[in-house]
C-alpha positions, 0 to 999 in steps of 0.5 A, spaced: 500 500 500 502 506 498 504 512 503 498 516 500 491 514 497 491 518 491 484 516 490 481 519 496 480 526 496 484 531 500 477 533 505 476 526 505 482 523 508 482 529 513 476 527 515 477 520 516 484 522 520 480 526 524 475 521 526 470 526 523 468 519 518 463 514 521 465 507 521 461 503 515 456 499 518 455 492 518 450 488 513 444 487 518 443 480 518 440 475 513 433 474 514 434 467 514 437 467 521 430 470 523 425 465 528 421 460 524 425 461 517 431 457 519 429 452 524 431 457 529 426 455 535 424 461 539 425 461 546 418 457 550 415 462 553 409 459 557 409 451 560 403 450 559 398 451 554 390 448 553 384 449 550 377 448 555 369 450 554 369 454 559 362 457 558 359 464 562 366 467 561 365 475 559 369 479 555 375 476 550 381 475 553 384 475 560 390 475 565 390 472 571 394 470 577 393 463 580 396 462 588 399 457 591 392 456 595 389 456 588 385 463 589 385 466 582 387 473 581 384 477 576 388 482 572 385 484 567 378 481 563 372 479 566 370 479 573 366 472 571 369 467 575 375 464 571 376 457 575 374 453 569 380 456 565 384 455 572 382 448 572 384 446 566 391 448 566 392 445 572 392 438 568 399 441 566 402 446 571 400 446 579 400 454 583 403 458 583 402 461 575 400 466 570 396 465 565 394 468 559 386 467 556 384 468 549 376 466 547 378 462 540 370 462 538 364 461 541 366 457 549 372 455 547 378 459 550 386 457 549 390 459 556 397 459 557 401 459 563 407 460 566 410 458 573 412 464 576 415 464 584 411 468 589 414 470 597 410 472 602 414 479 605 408 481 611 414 486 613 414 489 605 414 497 605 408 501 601 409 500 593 408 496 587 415 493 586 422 491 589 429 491 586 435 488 591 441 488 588 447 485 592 453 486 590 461 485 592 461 493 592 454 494 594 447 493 596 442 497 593 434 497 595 429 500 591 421 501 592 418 502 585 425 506 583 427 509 589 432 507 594 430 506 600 435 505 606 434 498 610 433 490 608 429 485 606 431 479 610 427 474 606 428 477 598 435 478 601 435 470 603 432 469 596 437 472 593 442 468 596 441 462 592 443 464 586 450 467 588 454 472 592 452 477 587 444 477 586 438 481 583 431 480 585 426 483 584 419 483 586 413 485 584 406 486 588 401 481 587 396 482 593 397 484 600 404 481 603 404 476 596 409 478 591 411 474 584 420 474 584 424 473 580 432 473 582 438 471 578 445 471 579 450 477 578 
């Protein structure tokens, strides 16, 4: 390669030294990478899923939480009783889980539900979510995105089990129950 570049323009060989010139883009990648177009399987989002007649339901779709003592929390949807819905996944997935239900036509509804882990914290403070973040250099608390000084033993003892350094988080479910999910750091 020579000293000079005697195709580059003047301007352009300053730019580029100047770093003024952005560095050329990757080609994006090929669509025949994408999910479904080459075998690629796409991560399972639920555990369970089940179609059931479930007549006297209102509405077209729902979300709600099953508890460990099988009491039915509804998120969003009808405020008809969806213990028929519950029933049927419950072939396939013990409590506690979330679901999701979709009317299909008529009586006929397809749910899907997913395992999720719920912790009592009766000594909870007032809020909707709960981040505990532990790590060698530091131990942050939050309630719905502000930092609170103070601990929480039991989300503290959860987030133990996954290593030394940890994230938990928390989120309401009713009262002194909250869904959790912790991972390690």
């Amino acid at each position: 390669m020579s000293l000079f570049r005697r195709n580059e323009p003047l301007h352009e060989r300053l730019a580029r030294e100047g770093g003024l010139v952005e560095r050329e883009q990757t080609a994006p990648s090929p669509p025949w990478r994408e999910v479904g177009v080459h075998g690629m399987q796409r991560g399972r989002e639920w555990d369970a899923t089940q179609t059931v007649e479930a007549p006297g339901i209102e509405g077209d779709a729902a979300t709600f939480v099953v508890l460990p003592d099988g009491s039915v929390l509804v998120e969003e949807g009808s405020d008809s009783s969806l213990q028929l819905l519950a029933d049927a996944i419950e072939h396939q997935l013990q409590p506690p889980y979330r679901a999701r239900a979709a009317r299909q036509r008529g009586d006929l509804w397809a749910v899907q539900a997913r395992r999720i882990e719920v912790l009592s914290l009766p000594d909870a403070p007032v809020g909707d979510a709960i981040d505990l973040t532990q790590t060698q250099d530091d131990h942050v608390l939050s309630v719905d995105g502000v930092r609170i000084f103070g601990s929480l033993p039991a989300l503290e003892k959860r987030g133990e089990r996954e290593g030394r350094d940890y994230a938990v988080h928390a989120e309401r479910l009713d009262d002194d129950l909250w869904e959790v999910r912790a991972s390690a750091l």
